[in-house]
N, C-alpha and C positions, 0 to 999 in steps of 0.2 A: 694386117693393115685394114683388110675390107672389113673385119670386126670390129675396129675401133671408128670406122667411119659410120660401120650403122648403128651401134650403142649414139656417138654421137647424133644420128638423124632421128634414130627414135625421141633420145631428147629433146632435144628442140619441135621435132614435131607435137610432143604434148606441150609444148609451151605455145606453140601460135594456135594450134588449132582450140587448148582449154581458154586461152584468151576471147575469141567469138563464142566458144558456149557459156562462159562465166557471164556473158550481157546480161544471157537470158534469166538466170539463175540471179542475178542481182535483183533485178526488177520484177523476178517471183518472189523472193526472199524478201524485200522491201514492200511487198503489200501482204506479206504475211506475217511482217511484223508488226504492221498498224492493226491488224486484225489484234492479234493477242495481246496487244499494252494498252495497258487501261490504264483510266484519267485519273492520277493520283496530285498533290498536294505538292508542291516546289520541292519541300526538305522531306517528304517521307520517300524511304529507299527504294527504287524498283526495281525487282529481281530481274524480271524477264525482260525489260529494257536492256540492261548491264549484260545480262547473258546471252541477248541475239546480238548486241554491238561488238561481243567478243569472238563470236564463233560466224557471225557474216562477214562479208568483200568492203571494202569503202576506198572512194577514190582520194583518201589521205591516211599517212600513217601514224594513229595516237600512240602518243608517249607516257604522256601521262596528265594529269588536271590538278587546280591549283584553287585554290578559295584566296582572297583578299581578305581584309576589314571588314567591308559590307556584305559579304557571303556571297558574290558573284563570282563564279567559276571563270578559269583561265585555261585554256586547253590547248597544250602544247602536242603540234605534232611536225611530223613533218612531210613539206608537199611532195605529192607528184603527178607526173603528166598528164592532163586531158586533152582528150584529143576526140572532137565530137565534129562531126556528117548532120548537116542540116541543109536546107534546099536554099540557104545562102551562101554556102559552100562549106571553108574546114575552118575550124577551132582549137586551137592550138592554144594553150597557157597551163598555168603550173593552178591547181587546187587553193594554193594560199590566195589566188586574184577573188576568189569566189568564197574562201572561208567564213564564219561571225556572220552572218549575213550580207557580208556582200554581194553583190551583183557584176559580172560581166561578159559582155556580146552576148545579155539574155538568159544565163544561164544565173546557176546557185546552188550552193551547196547544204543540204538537209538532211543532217542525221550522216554526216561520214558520204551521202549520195548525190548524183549530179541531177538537178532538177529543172527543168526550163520554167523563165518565169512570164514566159510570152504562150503557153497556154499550151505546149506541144506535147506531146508524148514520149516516154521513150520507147523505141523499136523493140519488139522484141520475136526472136526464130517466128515459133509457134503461130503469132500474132498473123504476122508478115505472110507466112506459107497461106493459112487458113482464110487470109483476107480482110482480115478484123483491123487490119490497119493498114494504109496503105504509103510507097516508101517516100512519097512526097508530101506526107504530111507527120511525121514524126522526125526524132533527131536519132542517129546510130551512136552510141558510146563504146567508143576504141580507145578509151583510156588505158593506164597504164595503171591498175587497181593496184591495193596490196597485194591479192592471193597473184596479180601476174608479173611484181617487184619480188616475189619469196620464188615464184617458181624462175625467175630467170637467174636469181643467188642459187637457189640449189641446183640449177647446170655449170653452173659454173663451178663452182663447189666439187660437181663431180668431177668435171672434164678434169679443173687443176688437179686432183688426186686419182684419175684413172689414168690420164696422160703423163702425169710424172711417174706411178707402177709400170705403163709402157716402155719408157724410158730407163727404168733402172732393170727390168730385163730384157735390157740390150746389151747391158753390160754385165751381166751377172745373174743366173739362174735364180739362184739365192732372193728370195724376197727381202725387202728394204723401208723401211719406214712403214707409211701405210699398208704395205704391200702383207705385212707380218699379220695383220690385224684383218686385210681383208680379201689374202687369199685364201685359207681355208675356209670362207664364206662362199665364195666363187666356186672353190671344189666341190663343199657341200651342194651349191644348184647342181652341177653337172652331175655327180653322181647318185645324188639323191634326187633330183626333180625332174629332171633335164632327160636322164636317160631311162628312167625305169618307165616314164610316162610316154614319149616319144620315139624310145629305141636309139641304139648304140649307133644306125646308119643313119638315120636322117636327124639328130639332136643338135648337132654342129649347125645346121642353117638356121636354130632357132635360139641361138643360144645370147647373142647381138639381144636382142629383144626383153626375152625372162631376166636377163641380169640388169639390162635399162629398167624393167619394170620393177625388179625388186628393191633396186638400190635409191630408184627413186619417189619410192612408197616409202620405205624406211625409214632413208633420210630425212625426209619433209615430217612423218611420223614425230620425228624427234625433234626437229626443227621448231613444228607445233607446239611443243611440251615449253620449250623455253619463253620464259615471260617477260623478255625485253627484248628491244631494236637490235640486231636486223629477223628478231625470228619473231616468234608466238602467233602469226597466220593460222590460221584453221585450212591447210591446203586440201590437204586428204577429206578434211570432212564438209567438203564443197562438192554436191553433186554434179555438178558441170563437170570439174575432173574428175570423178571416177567414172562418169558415161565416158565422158574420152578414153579414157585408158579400154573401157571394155569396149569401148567400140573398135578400135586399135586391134585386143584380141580378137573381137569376130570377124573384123576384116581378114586378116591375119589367118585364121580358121578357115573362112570359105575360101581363101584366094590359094591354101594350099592344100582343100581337100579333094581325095583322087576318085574315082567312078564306083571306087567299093563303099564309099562314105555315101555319094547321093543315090546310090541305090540303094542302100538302106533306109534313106530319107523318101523315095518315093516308088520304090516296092522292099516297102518290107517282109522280112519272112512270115507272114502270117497267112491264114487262106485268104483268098482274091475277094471275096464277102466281106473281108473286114477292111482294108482299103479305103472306104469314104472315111472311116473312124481313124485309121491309124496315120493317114498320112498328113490333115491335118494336123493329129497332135505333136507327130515326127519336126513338122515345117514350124509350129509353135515351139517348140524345144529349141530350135536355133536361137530362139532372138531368148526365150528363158532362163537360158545359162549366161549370156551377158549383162541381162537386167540384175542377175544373182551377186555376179560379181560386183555390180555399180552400188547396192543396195547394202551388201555385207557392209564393202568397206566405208562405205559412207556412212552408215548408221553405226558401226561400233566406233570409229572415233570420232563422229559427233556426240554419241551419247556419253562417250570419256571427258570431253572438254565441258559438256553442260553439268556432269554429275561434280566436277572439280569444282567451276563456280558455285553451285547452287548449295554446297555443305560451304564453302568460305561465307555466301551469301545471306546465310543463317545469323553472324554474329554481328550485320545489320540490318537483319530483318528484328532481330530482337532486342539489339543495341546494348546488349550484354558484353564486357571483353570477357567475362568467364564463361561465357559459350566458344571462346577461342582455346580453352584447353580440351573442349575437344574435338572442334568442329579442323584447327590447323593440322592435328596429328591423325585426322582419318585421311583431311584431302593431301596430305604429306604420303599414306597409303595408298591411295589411288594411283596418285603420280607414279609414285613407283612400279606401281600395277603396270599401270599404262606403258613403262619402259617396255615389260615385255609384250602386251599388247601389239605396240609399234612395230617391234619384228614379225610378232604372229602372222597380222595381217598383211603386211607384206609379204610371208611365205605363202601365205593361203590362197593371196591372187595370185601368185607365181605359179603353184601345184595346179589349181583350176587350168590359168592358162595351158599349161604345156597338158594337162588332162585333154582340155579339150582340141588341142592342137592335133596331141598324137593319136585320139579318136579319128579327127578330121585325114590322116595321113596314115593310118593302118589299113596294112594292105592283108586280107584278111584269108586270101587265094592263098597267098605263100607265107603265109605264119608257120606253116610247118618245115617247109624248107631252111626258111633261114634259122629256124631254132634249129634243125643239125647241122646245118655251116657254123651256127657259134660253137657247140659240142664239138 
């Protein structure tokens, strides 16, 4: 029972806490896309437009666009929640009041983003801590984006198939429906991730965690891959959640490592001379192993989702349909690539995690003892 409570709290806690870091990550990612899209001609195709629209956050969800007679676009999506903090208090309405260009209580919406049209800025962390802006003169956006509409489906998503596997072994050992498909996955962390990294005596209190993390890497992984309504988000390759998730693990790491860990971290065994050099590098290593994690998995399935458009993006950049016999059946390869990718990377921040867990919780005095109690 207290397992299935903290699977559940870990999820939900990457979902409200990647909600506040995804602000930031909006409105870095929105002026990094005006940077790289250049001023092209109404009807010629822009790669790099198409492919930041696809792989960024936007506070409505596109479906898909639609030409008329006269060659004006119609863009079907559908709304959801803003919810925007301004120093005239709160902002509540659905994304369609601001769509096409309209305008309301100041606000609008550009390029999928919420923009004020009263001259304000939006807020962002970094800005905020550093002083660069200050919190009464910008607008906070606590909307409900896509990437935080996909991660609040894929808790749910788990809870209904972790909590019905609960429930069917209650009644019966025997696994049952999901259960076939994704207990020998669950096995495989424990014995393969779970305990070779952490040890057979302390794996159990971290186990809640590594399989929240795995299952929901994975699943968003795959969720990504699919290219209609309610999936195709780019979750995973949104830097805001994978800092969250590695921050998670380094909390998680420092808050259970014992006196043999920080004394390795600030007397290392090396001569007393080397000290200024090593303990530095030691106290840098802490925060380097969860930058590793943020950067892995955010850069290899961004660079899946940009490499999938940009071979499709080929047989309108050249306007050729017989560039489509070959550009369909390489990105049809990727995709599939990508199927195993999506596991991969999910195992790989699992293995790191409980790596660096069971570093943080190796007890290094009686490494010899317990190995002849397991003998």
């Amino acid at each position: 029972m207290n397992r299935k409570i903290s699977s559940l709290f870990f999820a939900f806690l990457f979902v409200f806490i990647s909600g506040f870091a995804t602000a930031q990550h909006d409105s870095e990612g929105e002026k990094s896309a005006e940077k790289v899209e250049h001023k092209e001609d109404g009807d010629k195709f822009n790669a790099t437009k198409m492919i930041m629209e696809h792989i960024g956050d936007s506070n409505e969800w596109h479906l898909w666009t639609t030409k008329d007679d006269n060659g004006e676009e119609h863009h079907v999506s559908i709304p959801l929640p803003v919810i925007i903090k301004d120093n005239e208090g709160l902002h509540t309405f659905l994304s369609s009041s601001i769509a096409h260009g309209h305008e309301h209580d100041g606000y609008t919406l550009k390029e999928g983003q919420v923009v004020s049209t009263k001259g304000i800025e939006k807020a962002t962390l970094f800005s905020i801590i550093s002083g660069k802006q200050k919190s009464n003169e910008v607008f906070f956006d606590l909307s409900i984006t896509k990437n935080a509409a996909s991660m609040l489906l894929s808790v749910i998503f788990m809870a209904i198939i972790f909590i019905g596997m609960a429930r069917n072994y209650k009644k019966s050992q025997l696994p049952r429906g999901a259960g076939k498909l994704l207990e020998p996955v669950i096995v495989f962390i424990r014995d393969e991730v779970a305990i070779p990294n952490i040890g057979s005596v302390k794996y159990k209190r971290y186990m809640p965690y590594l399989l929240t993390a795995f299952f929901f890497i994975w699943f968003n992984n795959l969720f990504g891959l699919i290219p209609f309504f309610p999936f195709g988000a780019n979750l995973t390759g949104n830097i805001a959640i994978t800092a969250v998730l590695a921050i998670i693990t380094l909390l998680i790491t420092l808050f259970s490592a014992n006196k043999d860990y920080w004394k390795h971290i600030f007397m290392p065994p090396v001569p007393i001379l080397l000290y200024p050099i090593m303990v530095p590098i030691e106290i840098i290593g802490i925060f380097t192993k969860p930058f590793a994690l943020m950067m892995r998995l955010f850069a290899n399935v961004t660079a899946g989702h940009i490499m999938i458009l940009a071979i499709i993006s080929l047989i309108f950049i050249f306007k050729s349909p017989f560039l489509g016999f070959a550009s369909v059946p390489l990105a049809l390869f990727v995709s599939v690539l990508e199927l195993l990718v999506a596991a991969l990377q999910a195992y790989i921040f699992t293995v790191l995690s409980a790596l660096f867990i069971g570093i943080a919780v190796a007890e290094h005095e009686h490494e010899h003892g317990h190995e002849e109690h397991a003998h």
